[in-house]
C-alpha positions as CSV (number, residue, x, y, z in Angstrom):
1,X,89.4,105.9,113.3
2,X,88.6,103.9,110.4
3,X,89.8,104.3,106.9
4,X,88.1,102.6,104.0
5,X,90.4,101.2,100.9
6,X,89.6,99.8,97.8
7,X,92.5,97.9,97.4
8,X,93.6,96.6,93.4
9,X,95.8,94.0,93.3
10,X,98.3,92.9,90.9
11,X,98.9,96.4,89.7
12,X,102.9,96.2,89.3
13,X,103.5,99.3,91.6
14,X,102.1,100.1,95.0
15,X,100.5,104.0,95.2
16,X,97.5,106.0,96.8
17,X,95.8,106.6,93.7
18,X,93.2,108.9,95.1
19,X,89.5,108.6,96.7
20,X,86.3,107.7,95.2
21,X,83.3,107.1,97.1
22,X,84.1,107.7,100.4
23,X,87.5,105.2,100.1
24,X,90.7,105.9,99.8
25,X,91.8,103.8,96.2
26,X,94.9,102.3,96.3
27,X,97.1,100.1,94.2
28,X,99.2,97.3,95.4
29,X,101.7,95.6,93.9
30,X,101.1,92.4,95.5
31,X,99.2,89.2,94.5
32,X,96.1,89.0,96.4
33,X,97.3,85.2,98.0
34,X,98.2,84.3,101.5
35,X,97.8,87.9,102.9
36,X,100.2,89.4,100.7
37,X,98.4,92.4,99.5
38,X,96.8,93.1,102.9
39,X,100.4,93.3,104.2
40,X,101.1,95.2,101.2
41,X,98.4,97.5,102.0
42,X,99.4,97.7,105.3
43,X,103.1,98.8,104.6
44,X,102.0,101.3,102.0
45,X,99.8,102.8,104.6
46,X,102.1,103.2,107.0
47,X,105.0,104.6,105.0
48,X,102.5,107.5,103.6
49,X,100.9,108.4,106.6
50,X,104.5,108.1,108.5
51,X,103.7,105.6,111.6
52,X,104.5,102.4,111.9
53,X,102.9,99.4,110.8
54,X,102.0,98.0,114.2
55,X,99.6,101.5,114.8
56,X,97.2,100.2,111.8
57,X,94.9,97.0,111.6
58,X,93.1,95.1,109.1
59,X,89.4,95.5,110.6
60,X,87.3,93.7,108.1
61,X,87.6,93.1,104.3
62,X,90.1,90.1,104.4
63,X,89.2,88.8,101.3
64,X,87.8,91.4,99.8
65,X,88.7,94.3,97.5
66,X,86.5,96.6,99.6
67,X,88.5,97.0,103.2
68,X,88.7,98.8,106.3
69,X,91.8,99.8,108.2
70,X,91.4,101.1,111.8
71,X,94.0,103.8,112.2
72,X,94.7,106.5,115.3
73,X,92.3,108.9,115.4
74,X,95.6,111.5,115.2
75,X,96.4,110.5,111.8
76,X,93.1,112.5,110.5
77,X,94.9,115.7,109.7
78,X,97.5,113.1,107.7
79,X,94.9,111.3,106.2
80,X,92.9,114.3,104.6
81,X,95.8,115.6,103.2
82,X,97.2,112.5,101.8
83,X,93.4,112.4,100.5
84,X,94.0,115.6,99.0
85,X,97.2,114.7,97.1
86,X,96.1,111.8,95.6
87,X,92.6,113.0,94.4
Protein backbone atom coordinates (compact mmCIF):
# COMPACT_ATOMS: atom_id res chain seq x y z
CA UNK A 1 0.00 0.00 0.00
CA UNK A 2 1.10 3.43 -0.67
CA UNK A 3 0.45 6.50 1.39
CA UNK A 4 0.87 9.93 0.04
CA UNK A 5 2.37 12.92 2.49
CA UNK A 6 2.77 16.31 2.12
CA UNK A 7 5.43 16.75 4.38
CA UNK A 8 6.21 20.65 5.90
CA UNK A 9 9.42 21.13 7.26
CA UNK A 10 10.79 23.30 9.80
CA UNK A 11 7.47 23.41 11.64
CA UNK A 12 9.04 23.19 15.42
CA UNK A 13 6.80 20.09 16.27
CA UNK A 14 6.24 16.92 14.45
CA UNK A 15 2.14 15.94 14.00
CA UNK A 16 -0.42 14.42 11.46
CA UNK A 17 -2.21 17.51 10.82
CA UNK A 18 -4.89 16.03 8.71
CA UNK A 19 -5.55 15.13 4.82
CA UNK A 20 -6.08 17.36 1.96
CA UNK A 21 -6.22 16.16 -1.44
CA UNK A 22 -5.86 12.70 -1.28
CA UNK A 23 -2.47 13.16 1.19
CA UNK A 24 -2.07 12.73 4.46
CA UNK A 25 -0.46 16.44 5.69
CA UNK A 26 1.95 16.29 8.07
CA UNK A 27 4.40 18.49 10.01
CA UNK A 28 7.89 17.65 10.84
CA UNK A 29 10.03 19.13 13.03
CA UNK A 30 13.11 18.51 11.12
CA UNK A 31 15.21 20.61 8.67
CA UNK A 32 14.69 19.36 5.33
CA UNK A 33 18.87 18.68 4.91
CA UNK A 34 20.72 15.37 4.68
CA UNK A 35 17.54 13.18 5.01
CA UNK A 36 16.56 14.55 8.22
CA UNK A 37 12.94 15.22 7.68
CA UNK A 38 12.33 11.99 5.63
CA UNK A 39 13.66 10.10 8.65
CA UNK A 40 11.53 12.38 10.63
CA UNK A 41 8.72 11.46 8.52
CA UNK A 42 9.44 8.09 8.80
CA UNK A 43 9.61 7.88 12.70
CA UNK A 44 6.40 9.94 13.02
CA UNK A 45 4.80 7.44 10.83
CA UNK A 46 5.64 4.66 12.44
CA UNK A 47 4.94 5.68 16.00
CA UNK A 48 1.13 6.76 14.93
CA UNK A 49 0.35 3.92 13.00
CA UNK A 50 2.18 1.54 15.74
CA UNK A 51 4.78 -0.58 13.54
CA UNK A 52 8.13 -0.19 13.28
CA UNK A 53 10.17 1.87 11.21
CA UNK A 54 11.73 -0.86 9.16
CA UNK A 55 7.83 -1.89 7.83
CA UNK A 56 7.67 1.65 5.88
CA UNK A 57 9.79 3.02 2.92
CA UNK A 58 10.44 6.16 1.29
CA UNK A 59 9.12 5.28 -2.37
CA UNK A 60 9.55 8.49 -4.22
CA UNK A 61 9.52 12.23 -3.27
CA UNK A 62 13.16 12.49 -1.84
CA UNK A 63 13.49 15.85 -2.28
CA UNK A 64 10.29 16.90 -2.53
CA UNK A 65 7.44 18.22 -0.24
CA UNK A 66 5.03 15.96 -2.14
CA UNK A 67 6.04 12.06 -1.01
CA UNK A 68 5.02 8.64 -1.05
CA UNK A 69 5.51 6.07 1.62
CA UNK A 70 4.88 2.39 0.79
CA UNK A 71 3.32 0.88 3.91
CA UNK A 72 1.70 -2.90 4.62
CA UNK A 73 -1.36 -3.20 3.05
CA UNK A 74 -2.68 -4.20 6.88
CA UNK A 75 -2.08 -0.85 8.21
CA UNK A 76 -5.32 0.44 6.00
CA UNK A 77 -7.77 0.04 8.80
CA UNK A 78 -4.94 2.23 10.96
CA UNK A 79 -4.40 4.51 8.40
CA UNK A 80 -8.12 5.58 7.74
CA UNK A 81 -8.63 6.09 11.13
CA UNK A 82 -5.63 8.04 11.86
CA UNK A 83 -7.00 9.96 8.63
CA UNK A 84 -10.10 10.42 10.49
CA UNK A 85 -8.51 11.98 13.64
CA UNK A 86 -6.52 14.25 12.17
CA UNK A 87 -9.01 15.70 9.51
Amino acid sequence: MHIRVKAIPNAGASAVVGVRNGELVVRLGAQPEKGKANRALIELLSEVLGVPRSSLRLVSGETARHKVVAAPAALRPRLVSLAGRAG
